[in-house]
C-alpha positions as CSV (number, residue, x, y, z in Angstrom):
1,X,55.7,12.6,215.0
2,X,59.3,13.3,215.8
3,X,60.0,9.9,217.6
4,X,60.7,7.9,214.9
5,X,60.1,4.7,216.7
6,X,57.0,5.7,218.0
7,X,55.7,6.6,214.4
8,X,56.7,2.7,214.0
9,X,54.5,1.3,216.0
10,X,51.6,3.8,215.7
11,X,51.6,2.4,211.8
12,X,51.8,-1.1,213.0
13,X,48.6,-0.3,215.4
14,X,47.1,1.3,212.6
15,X,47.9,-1.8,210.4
16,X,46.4,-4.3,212.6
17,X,43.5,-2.2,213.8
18,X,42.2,-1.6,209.5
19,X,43.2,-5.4,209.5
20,X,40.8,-6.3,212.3
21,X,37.9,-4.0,211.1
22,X,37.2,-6.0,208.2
23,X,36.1,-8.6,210.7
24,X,35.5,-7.1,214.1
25,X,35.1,-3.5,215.6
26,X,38.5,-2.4,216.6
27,X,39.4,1.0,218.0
28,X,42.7,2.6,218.4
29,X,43.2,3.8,221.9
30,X,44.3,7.4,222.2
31,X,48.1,7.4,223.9
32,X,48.2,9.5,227.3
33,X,45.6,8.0,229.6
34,X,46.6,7.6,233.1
35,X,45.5,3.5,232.8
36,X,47.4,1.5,230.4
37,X,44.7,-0.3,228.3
38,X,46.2,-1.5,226.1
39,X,46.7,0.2,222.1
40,X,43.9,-1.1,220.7
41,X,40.5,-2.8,221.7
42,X,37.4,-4.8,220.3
43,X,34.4,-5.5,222.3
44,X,36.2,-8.2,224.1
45,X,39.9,-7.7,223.8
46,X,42.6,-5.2,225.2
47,X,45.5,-5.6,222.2
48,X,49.1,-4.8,222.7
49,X,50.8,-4.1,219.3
50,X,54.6,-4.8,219.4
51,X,57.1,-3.9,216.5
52,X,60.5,-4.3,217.8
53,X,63.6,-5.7,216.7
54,X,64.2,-7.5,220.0
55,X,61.6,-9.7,221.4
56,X,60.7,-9.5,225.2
57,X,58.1,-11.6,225.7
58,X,57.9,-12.6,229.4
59,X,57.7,-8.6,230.1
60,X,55.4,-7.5,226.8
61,X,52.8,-10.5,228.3
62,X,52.9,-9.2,231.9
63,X,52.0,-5.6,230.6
64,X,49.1,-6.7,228.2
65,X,47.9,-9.1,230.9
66,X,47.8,-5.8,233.2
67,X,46.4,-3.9,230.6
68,X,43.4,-6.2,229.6
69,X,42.6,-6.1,233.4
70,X,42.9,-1.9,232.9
71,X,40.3,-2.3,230.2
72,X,38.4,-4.9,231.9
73,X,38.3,-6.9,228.7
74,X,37.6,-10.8,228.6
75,X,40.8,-11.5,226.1
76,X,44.8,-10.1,226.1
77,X,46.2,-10.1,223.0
78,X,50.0,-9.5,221.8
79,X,50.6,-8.9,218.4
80,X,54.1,-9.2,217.1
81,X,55.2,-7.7,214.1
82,X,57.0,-10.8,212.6
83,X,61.0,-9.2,211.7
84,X,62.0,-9.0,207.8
85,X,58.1,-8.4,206.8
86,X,56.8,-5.5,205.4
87,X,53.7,-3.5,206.5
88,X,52.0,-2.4,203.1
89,X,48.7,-3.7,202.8
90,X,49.0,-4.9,199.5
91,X,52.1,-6.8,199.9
92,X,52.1,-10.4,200.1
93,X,53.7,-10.4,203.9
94,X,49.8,-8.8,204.9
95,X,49.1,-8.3,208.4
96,X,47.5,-11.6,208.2
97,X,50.7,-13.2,207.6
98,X,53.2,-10.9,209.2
99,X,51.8,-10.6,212.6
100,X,51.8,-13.5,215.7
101,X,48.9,-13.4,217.8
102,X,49.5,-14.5,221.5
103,X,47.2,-15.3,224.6
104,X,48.1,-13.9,227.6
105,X,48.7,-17.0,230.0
106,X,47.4,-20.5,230.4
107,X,46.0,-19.2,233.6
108,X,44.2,-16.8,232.3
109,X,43.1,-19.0,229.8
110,X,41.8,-21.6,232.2
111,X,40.0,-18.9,234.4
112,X,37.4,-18.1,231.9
113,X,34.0,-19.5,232.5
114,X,32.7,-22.3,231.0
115,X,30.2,-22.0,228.8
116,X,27.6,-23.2,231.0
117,X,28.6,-20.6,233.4
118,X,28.6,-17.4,230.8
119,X,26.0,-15.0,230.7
120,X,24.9,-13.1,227.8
């Protein structure tokens, strides 16, 4: 890859999604679809991976808000790589520990059914 801060965050998707597949199915989403669904998913979640020096936030919510409604998934996540950690799997600073996991909005949190109203 000749960007190198595109081969950044590919490794830090590739980090999380090994991370989440102990526990859940999680896929890498292949770059260069026309929808933006996000860079990874699980059954129910489009997941934005973000490893930047600068945080943005307000403007990495909006897009992985968009792109869980792209994917038609039930859950947004944003995943911040947390600055001076490392990303080796054996290290102490894990993805467990070196990653912040945030919902999308409270609306969107407050929209989802109740579970008297779910369906399986």
């Amino acid at each position: 890859m000749a960007n190198p801060q595109k081969a950044k965050g590919s490794a830090f998707e590739r980090l999380v999604r090994d991370y989440l597949n102990e526990v859940v199915p999680c896929e890498r989403i292949p770059p260069g679809a026309t929808l933006d669904r996000g860079d990874l998913w699980t059954p129910h979640a489009a997941i934005q991976c973000k490893n930047h020096r600068t945080l943005s936030l307000g403007a990495w919510l909006d897009d992985t808000h968009e792109q869980q409604t792209n994917a038609a998934k039930r859950f947004a996540w944003l995943v911040v790589k947390r600055k001076g950690t490392t990303l080796g799997s054996s290290s102490p600073s894990a993805p467990s520990r070196s990653c912040v996991s945030c919902w999308s909005t409270l609306a969107n949190v407050v929209s989802w059914p109740s579970p008297s109203t779910q369906r399986n």
